[in-house]
Backbone as ProteinMPNN parsed JSONL, in Angstrom:
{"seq_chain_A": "XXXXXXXXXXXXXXXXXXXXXXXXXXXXXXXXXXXXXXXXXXXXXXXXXXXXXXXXXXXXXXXXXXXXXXXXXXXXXXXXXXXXXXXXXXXXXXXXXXXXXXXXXXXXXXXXXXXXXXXXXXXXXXXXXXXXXXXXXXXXXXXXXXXXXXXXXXXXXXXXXXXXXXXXXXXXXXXXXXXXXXXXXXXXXX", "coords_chain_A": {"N_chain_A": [[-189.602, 103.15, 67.213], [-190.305, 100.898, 68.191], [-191.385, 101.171, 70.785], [-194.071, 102.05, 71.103], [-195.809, 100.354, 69.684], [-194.876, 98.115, 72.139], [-196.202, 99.771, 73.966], [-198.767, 99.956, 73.722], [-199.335, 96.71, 73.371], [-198.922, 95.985, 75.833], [-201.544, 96.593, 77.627], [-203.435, 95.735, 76.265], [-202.111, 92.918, 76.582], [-203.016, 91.804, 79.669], [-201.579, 91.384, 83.223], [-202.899, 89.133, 84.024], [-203.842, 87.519, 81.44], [-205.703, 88.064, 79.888], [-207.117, 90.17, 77.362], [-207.442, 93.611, 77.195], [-209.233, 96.231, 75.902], [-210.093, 98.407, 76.586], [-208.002, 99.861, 77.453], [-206.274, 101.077, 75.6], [-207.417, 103.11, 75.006], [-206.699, 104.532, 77.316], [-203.947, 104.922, 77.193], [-204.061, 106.071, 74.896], [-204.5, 108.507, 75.663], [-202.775, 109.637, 77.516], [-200.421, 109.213, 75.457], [-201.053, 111.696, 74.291], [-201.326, 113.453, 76.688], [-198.449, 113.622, 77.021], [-197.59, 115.099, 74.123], [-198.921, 117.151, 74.722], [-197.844, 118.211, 77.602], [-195.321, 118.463, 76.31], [-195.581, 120.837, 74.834], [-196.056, 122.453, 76.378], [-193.711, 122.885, 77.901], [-191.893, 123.609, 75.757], [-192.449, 126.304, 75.691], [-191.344, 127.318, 77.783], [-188.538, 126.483, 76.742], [-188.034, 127.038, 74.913], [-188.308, 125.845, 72.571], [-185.627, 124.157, 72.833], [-185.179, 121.786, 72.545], [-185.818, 120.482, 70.098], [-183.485, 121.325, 68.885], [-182.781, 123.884, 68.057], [-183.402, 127.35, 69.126], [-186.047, 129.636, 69.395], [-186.468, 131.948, 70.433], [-185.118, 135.005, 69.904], [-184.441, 136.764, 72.207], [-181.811, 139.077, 73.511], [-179.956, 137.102, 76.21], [-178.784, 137.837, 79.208], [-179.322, 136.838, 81.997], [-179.138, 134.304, 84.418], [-180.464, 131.331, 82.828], [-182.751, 130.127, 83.822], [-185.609, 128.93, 83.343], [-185.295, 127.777, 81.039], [-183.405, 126.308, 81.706], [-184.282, 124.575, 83.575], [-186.761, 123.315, 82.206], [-185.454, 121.915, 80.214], [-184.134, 120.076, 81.926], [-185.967, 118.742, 83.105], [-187.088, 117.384, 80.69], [-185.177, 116.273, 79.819], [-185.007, 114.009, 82.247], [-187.26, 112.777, 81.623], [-187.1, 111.285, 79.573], [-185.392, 109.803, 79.975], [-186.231, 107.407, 81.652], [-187.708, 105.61, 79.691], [-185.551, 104.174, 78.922], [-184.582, 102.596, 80.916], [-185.598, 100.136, 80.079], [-185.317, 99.723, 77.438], [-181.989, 99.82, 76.663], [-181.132, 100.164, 74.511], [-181.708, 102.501, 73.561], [-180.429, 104.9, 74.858], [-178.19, 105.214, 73.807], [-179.437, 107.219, 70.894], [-180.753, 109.249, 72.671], [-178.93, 110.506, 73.723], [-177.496, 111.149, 71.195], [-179.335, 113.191, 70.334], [-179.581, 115.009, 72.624], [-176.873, 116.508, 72.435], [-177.353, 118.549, 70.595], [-179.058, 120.407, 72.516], [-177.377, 120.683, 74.468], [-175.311, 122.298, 73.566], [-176.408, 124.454, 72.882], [-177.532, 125.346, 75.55], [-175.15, 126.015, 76.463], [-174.396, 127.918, 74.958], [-175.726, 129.695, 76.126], [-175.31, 130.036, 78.932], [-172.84, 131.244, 78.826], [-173.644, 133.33, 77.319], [-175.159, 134.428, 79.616], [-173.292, 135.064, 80.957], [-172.23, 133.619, 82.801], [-169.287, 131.943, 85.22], [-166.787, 129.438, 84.703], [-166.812, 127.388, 85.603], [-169.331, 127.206, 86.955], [-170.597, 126.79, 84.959], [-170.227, 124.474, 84.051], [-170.731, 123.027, 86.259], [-173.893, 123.372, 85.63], [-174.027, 122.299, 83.332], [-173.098, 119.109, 83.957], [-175.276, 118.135, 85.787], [-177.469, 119.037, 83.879], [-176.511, 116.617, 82.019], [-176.708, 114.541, 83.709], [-179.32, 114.345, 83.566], [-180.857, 112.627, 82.598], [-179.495, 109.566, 82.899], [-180.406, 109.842, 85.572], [-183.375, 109.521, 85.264], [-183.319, 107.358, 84.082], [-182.056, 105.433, 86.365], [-183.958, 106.33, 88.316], [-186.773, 105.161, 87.194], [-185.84, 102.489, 87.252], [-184.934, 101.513, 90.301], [-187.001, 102.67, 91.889], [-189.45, 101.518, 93.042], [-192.293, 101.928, 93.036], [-192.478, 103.093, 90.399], [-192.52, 101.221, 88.417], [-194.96, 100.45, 88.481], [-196.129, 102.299, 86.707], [-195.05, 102.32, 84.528], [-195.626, 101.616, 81.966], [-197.712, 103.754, 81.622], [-195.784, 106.598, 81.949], [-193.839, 106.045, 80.011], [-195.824, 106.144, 77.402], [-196.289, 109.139, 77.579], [-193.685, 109.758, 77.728], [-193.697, 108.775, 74.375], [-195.298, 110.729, 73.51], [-194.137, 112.939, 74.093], [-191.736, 112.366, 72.448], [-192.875, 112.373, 70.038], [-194.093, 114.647, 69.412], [-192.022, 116.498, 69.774], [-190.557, 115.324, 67.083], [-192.449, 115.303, 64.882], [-192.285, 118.225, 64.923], [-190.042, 118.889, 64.23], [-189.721, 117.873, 61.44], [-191.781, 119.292, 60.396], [-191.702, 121.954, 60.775], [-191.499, 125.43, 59.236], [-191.073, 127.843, 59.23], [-189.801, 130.828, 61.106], [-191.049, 131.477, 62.912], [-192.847, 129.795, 64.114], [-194.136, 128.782, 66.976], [-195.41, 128.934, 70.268], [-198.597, 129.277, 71.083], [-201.567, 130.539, 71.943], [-203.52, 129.861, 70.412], [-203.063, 127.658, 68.809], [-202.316, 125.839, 70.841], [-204.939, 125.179, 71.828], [-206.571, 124.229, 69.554], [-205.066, 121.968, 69.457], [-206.105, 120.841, 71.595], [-209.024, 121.386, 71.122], [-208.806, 119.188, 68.856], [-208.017, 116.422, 70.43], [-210.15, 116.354, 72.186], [-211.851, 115.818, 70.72], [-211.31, 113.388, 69.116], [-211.15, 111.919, 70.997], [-214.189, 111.557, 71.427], [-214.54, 110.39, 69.144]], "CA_chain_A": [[-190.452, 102.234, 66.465], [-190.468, 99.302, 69.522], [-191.984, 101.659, 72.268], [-195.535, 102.53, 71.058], [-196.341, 98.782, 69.81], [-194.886, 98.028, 73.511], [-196.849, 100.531, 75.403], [-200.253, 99.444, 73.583], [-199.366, 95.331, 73.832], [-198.728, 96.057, 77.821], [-202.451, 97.076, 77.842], [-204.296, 94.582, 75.471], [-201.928, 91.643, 77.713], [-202.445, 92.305, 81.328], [-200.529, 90.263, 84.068], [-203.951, 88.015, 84.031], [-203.833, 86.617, 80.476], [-206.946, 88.604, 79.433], [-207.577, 91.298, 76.888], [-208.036, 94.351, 78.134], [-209.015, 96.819, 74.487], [-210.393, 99.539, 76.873], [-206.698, 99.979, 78.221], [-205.569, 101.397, 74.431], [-207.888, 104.302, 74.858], [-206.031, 105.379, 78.355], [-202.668, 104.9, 76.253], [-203.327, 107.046, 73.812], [-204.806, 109.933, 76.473], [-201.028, 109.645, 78.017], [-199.869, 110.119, 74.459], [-201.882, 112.749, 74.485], [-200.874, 114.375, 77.435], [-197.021, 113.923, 76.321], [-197.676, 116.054, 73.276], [-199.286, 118.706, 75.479], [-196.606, 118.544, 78.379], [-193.878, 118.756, 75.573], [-195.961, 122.087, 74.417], [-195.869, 123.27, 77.494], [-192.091, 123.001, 78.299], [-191.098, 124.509, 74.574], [-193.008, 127.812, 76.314], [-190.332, 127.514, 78.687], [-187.553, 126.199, 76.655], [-187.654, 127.869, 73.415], [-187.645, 124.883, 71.266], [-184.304, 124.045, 72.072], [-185.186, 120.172, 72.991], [-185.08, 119.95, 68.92], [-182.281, 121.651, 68.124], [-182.513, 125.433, 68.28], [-184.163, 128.061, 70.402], [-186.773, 130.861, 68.642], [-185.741, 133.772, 71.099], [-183.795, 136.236, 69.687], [-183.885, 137.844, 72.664], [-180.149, 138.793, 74.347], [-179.803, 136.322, 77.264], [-178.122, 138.461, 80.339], [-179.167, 136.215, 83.055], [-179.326, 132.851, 84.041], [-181.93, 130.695, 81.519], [-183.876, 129.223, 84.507], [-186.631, 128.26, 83.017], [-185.175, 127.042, 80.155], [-182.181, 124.729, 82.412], [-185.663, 123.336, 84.498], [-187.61, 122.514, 81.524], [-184.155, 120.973, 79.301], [-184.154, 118.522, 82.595], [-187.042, 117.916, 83.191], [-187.357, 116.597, 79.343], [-183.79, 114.976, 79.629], [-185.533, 113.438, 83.099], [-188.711, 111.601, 81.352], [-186.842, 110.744, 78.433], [-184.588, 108.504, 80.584], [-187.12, 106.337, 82.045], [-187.977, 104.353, 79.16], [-184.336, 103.435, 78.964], [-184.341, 101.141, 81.861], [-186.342, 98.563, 79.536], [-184.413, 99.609, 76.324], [-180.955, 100.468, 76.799], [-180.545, 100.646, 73.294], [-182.343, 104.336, 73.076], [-179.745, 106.361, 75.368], [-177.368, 106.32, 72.086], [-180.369, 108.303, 70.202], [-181.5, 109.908, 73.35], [-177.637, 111.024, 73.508], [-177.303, 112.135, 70.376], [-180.091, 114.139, 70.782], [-179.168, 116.027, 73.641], [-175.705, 116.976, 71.886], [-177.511, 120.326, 70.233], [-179.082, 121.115, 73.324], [-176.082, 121.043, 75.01], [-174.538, 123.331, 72.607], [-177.226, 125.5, 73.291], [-177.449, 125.387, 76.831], [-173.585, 126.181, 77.12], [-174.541, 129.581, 74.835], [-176.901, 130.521, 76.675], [-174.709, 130.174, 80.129], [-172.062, 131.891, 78.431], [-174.353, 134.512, 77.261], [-175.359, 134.713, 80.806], [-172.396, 135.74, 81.94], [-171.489, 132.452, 83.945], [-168.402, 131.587, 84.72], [-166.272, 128.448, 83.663], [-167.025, 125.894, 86.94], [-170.691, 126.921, 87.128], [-171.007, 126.319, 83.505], [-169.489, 122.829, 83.586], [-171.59, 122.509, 87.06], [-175.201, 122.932, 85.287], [-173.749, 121.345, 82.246], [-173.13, 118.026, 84.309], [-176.462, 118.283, 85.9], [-178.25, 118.463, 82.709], [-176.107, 115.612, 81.984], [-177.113, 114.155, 84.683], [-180.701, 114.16, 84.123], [-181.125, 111.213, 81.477], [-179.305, 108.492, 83.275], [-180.97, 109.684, 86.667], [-184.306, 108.621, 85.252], [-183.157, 105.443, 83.848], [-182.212, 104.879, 87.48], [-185.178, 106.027, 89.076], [-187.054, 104.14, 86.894], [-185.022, 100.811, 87.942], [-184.737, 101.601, 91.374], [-187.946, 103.367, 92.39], [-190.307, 100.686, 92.413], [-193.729, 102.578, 92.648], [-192.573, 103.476, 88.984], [-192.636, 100.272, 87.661], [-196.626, 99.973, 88.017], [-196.504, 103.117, 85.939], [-194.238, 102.146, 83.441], [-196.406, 102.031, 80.355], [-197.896, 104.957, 80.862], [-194.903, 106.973, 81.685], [-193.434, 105.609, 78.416], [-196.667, 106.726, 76.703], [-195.904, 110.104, 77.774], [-192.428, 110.136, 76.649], [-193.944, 109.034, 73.012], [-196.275, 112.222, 73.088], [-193.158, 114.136, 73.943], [-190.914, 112.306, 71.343], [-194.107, 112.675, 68.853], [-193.962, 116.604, 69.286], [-190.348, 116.935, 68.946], [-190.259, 114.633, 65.605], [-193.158, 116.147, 64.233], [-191.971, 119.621, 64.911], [-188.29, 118.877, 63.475], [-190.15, 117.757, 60.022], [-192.809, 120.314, 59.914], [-191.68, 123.359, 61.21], [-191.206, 125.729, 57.937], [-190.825, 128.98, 59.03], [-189.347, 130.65, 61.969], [-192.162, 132.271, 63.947], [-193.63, 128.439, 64.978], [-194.076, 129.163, 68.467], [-195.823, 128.639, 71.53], [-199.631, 130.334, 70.83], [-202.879, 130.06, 72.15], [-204.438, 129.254, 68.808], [-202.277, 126.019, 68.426], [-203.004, 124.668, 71.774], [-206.536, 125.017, 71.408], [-206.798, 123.507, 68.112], [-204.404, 120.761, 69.934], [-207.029, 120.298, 72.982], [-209.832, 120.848, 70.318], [-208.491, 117.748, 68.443], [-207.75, 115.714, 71.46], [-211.131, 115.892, 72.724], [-212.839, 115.407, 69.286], [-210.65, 112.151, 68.92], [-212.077, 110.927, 72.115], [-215.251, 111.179, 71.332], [-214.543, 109.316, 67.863]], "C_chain_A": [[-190.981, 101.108, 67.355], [-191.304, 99.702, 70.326], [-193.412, 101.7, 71.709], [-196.107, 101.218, 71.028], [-196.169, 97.748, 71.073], [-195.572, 98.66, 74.735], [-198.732, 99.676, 74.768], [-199.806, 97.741, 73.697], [-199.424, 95.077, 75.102], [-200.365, 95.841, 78.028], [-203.433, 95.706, 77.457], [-203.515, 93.335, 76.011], [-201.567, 92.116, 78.921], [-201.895, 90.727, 81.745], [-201.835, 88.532, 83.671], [-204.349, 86.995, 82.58], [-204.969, 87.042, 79.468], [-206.841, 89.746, 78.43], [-207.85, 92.45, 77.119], [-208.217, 95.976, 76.917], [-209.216, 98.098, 75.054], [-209.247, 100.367, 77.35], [-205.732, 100.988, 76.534], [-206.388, 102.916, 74.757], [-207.047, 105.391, 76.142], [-204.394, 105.765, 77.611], [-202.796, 106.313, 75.5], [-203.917, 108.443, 74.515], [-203.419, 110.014, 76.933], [-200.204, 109.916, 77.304], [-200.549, 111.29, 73.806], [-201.318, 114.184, 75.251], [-199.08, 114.777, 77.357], [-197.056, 115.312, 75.215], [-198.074, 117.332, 74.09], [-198.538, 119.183, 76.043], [-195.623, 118.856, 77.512], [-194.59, 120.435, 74.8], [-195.709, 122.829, 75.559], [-194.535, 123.507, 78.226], [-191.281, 123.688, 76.75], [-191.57, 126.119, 75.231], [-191.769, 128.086, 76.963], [-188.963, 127.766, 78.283], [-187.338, 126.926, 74.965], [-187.566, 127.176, 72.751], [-186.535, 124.196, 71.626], [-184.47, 122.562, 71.973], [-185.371, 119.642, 71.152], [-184.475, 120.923, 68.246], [-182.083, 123.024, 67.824], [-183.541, 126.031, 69.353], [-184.703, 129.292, 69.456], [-186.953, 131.943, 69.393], [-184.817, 134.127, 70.598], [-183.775, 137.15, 70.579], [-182.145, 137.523, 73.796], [-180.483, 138.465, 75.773], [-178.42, 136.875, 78.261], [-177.949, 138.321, 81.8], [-179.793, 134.981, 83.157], [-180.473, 132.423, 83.289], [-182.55, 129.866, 82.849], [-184.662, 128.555, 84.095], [-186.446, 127.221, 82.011], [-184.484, 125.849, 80.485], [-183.657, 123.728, 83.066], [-185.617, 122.861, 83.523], [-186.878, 121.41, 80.717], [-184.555, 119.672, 80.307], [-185.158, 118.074, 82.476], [-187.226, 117.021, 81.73], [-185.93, 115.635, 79.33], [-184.234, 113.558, 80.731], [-186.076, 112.15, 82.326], [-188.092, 110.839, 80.44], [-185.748, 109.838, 78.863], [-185.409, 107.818, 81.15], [-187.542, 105.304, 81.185], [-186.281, 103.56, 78.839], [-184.158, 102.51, 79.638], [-184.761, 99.983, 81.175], [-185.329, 98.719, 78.133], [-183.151, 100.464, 76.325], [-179.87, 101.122, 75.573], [-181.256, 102.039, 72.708], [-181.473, 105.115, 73.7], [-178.8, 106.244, 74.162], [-177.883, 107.353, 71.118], [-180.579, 109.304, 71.251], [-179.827, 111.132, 73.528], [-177.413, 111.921, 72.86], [-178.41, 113.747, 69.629], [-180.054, 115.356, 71.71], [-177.779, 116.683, 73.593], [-176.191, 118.712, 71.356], [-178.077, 120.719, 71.535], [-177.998, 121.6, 74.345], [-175.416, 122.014, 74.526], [-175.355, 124.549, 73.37], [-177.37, 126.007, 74.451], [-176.177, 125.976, 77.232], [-173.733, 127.655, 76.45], [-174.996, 130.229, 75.939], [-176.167, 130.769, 78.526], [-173.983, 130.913, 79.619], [-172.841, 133.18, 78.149], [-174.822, 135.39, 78.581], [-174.138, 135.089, 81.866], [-171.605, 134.714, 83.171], [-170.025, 131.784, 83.832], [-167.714, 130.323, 84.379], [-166.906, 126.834, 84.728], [-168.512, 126.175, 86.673], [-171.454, 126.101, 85.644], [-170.883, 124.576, 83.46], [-170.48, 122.777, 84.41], [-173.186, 122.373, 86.336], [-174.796, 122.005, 84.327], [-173.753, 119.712, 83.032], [-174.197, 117.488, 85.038], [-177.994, 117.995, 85.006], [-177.878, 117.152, 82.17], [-176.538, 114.356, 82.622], [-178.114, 113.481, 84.688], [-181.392, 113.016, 83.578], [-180.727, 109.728, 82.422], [-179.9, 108.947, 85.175], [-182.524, 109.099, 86.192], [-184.257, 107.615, 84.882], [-183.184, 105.087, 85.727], [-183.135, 104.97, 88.7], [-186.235, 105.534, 88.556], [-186.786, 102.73, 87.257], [-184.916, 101.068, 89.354], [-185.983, 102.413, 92.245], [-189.339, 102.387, 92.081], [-191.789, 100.984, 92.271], [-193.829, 102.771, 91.249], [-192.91, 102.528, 88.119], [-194.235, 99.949, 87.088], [-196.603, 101.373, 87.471], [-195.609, 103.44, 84.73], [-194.632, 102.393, 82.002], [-196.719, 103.339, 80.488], [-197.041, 106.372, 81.208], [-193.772, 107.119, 80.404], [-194.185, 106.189, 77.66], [-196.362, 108.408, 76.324], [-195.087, 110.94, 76.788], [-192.515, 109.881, 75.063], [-194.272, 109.942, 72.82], [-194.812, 113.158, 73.173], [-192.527, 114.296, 72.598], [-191.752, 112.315, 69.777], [-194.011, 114.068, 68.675], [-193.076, 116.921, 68.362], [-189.963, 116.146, 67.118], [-190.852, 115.529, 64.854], [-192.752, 117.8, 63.991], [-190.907, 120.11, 64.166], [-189.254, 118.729, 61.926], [-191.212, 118.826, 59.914], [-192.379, 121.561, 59.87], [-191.271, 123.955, 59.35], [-190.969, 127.193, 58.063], [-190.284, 129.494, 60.448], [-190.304, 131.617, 63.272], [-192.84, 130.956, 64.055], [-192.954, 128.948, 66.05], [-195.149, 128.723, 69.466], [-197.382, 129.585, 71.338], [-200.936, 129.616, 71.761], [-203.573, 129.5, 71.465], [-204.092, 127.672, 68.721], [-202.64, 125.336, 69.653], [-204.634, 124.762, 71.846], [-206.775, 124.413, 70.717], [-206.21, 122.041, 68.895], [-205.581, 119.956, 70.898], [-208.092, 119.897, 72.136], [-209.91, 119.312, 69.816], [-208.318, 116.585, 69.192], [-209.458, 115.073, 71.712], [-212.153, 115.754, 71.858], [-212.183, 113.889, 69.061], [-211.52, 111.445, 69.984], [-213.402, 110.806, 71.864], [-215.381, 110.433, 70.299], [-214.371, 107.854, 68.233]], "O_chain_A": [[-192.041, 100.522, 67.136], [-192.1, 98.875, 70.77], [-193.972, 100.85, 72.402], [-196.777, 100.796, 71.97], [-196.925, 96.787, 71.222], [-195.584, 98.342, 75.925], [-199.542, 99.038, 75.442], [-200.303, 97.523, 74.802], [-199.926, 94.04, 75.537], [-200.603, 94.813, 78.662], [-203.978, 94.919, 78.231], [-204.281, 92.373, 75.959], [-200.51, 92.609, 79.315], [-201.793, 89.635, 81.187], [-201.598, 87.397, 83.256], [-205.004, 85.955, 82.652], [-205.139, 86.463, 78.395], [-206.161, 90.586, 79.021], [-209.051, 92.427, 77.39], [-207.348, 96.834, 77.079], [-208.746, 99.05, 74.432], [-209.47, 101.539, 77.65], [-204.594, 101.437, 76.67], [-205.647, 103.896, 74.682], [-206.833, 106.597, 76.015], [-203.904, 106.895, 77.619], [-202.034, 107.279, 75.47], [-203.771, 109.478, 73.865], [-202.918, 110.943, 76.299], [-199.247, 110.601, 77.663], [-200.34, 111.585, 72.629], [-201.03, 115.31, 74.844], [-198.576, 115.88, 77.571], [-196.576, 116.398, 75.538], [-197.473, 118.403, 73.996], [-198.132, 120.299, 75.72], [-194.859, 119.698, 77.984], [-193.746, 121.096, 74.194], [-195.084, 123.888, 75.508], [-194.438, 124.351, 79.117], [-190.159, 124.191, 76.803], [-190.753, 127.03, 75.099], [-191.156, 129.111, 76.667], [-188.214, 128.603, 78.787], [-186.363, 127.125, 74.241], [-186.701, 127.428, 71.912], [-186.207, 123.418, 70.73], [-183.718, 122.069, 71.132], [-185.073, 118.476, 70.894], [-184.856, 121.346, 67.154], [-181.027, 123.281, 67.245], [-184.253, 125.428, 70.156], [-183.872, 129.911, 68.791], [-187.616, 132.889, 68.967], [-183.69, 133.66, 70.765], [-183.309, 138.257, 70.309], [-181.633, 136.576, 74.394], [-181.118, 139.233, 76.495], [-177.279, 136.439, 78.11], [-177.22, 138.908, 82.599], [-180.665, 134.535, 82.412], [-181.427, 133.187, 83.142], [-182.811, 128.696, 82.566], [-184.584, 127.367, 84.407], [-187.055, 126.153, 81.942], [-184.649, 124.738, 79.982], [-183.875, 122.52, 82.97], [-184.759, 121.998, 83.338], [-187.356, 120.295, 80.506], [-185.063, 118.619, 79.921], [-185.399, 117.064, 81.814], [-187.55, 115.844, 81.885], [-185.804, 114.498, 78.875], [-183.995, 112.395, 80.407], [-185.643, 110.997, 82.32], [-188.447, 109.661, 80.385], [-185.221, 109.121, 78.012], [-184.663, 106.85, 81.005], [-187.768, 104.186, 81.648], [-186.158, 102.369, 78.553], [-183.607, 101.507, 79.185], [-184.382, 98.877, 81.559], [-184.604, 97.765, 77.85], [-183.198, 101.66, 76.036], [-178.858, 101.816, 75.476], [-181.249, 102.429, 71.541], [-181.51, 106.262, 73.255], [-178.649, 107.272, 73.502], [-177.158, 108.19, 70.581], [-180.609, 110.44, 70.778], [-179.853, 112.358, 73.428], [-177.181, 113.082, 73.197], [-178.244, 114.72, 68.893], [-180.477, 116.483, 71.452], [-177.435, 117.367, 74.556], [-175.599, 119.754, 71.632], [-177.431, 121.706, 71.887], [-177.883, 122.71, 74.864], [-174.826, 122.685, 75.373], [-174.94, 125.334, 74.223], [-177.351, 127.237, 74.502], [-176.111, 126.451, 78.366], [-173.322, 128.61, 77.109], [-174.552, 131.229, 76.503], [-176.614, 131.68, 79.223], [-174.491, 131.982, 79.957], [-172.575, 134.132, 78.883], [-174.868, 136.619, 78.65], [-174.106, 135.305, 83.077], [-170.774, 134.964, 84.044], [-169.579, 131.244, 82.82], [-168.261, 129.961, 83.337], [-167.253, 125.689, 84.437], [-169.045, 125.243, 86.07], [-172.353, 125.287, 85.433], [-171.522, 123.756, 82.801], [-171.514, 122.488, 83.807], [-173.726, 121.276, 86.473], [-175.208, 120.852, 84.457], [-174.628, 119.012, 82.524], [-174.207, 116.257, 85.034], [-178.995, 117.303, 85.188], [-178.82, 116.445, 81.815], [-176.68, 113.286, 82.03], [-178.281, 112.436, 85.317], [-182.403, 112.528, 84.085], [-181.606, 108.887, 82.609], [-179.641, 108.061, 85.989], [-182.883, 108.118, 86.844], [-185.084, 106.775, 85.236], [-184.162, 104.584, 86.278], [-183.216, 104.224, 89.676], [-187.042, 105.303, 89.457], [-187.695, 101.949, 87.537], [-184.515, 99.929, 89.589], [-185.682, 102.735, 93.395], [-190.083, 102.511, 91.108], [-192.471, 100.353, 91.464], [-194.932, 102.69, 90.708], [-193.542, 102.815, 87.102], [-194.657, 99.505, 86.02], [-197.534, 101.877, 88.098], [-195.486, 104.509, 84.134], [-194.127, 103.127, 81.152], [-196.221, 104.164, 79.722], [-197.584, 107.378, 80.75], [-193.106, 108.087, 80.038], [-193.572, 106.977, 76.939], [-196.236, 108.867, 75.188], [-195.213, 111.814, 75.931], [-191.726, 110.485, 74.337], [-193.724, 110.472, 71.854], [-194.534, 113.987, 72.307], [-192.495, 115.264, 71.838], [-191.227, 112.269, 68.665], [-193.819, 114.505, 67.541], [-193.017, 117.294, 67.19], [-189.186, 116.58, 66.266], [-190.256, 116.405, 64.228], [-192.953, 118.41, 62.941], [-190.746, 121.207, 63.629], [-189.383, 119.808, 61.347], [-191.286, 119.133, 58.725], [-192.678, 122.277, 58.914], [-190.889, 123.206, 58.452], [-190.666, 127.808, 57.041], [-190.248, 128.542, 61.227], [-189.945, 132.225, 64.28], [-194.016, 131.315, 64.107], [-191.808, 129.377, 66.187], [-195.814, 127.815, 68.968], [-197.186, 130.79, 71.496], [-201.098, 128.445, 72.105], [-204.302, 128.59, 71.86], [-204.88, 126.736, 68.584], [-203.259, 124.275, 69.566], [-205.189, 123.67, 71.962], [-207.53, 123.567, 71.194], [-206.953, 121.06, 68.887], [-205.834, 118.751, 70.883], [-208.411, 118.712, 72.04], [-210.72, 118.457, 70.173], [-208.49, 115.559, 68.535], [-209.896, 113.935, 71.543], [-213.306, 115.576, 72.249], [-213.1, 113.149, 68.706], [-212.388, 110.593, 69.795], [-213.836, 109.692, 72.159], [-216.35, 109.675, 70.329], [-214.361, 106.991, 67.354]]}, "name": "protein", "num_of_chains": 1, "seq": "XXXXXXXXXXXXXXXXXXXXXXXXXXXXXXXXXXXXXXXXXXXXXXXXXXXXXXXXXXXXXXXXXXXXXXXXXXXXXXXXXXXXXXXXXXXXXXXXXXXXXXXXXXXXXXXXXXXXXXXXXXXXXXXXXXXXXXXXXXXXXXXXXXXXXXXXXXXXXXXXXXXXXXXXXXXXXXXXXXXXXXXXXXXXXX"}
């Protein structure tokens, strides 16, 4: 609820004291591109980043694609933490079903008990490493807002997707990102 009214106030008060209204339209292209990037990593990840995975197919070797894309989304979604430290308890309990999931899916894979724990602490891993390369990577800082932006479009997906979804063939289509891009670039021109 704090981050979006924080990523657009960043914009409309720059460092200089000035107004800046054209700075809301780059905002919401960044939440823009969040929603897309978070389409484009469910391809990968099967959904699981809210709370299940829509492959039924039997998993017989490692989930590559799916361990990248988990981090990478556990990654971004630690960066706005460095400013609010009160989101890794949500961002936490969030990453509790993927975890679940992630530990099937190694197990399904046939991995045994150390490697399992090893990606498991890895994925673990990947949340409080972007808090700290956020805080410690200072090129990031001048891209703070719209890194944040981002992570709304992501955490906009995943919300939206948890309350909408209604059946169990929502998936990953051509049709839907089209319509998505469609809408994108019909907004901009509005």
């Amino acid at each position: 609820m704090h981050l979006l009214p924080e990523v657009y106030d960043a914009v409309f008060h720059s460092h200089f004291g000035h107004h800046d209204h054209s700075g809301g339209y780059r905002i919401g292209a960044f939440i823009m591109v969040g929603i897309l990037f978070q389409i484009i990593l469910e391809f990968f990840s099967k959904g699981a980043e809210h709370g299940h995975v829509h492959s039924h197919e039997k998993m017989n070797s490692m989930p590559w694609t799916l361990f990248i894309s988990l981090c990478l989304h556990a990654l971004l979604e630690g960066m706005p933490v460095s400013h609010h430290h009160d989101l890794a308890l949500g961002i936490a309990i969030h990453h509790l079903p993927i975890a679940i999931i992630l530990t099937t899916f190694f197990i399904g894979a046939g991995l045994n008990k150390k490697l399992i724990l090893f990606f498991m602490l890895a994925f673990a891993l990947m949340t409080p490493l972007g808090t700290l390369a956020s805080e410690k990577l200072h090129f990031l800082e001048h891209y703070y807002t719209e890194i944040s932006a981002v992570v709304i479009g992501i955490l906009f997906h995943i919300s939206s997707t948890i309350i909408f979804e209604s059946s169990e063939n929502h998936k990953f289509n051509v049709a839907k990102i089209s319509v998505i891009v469609l809408g994108i670039v019909l907004a901009y021109f509005v």
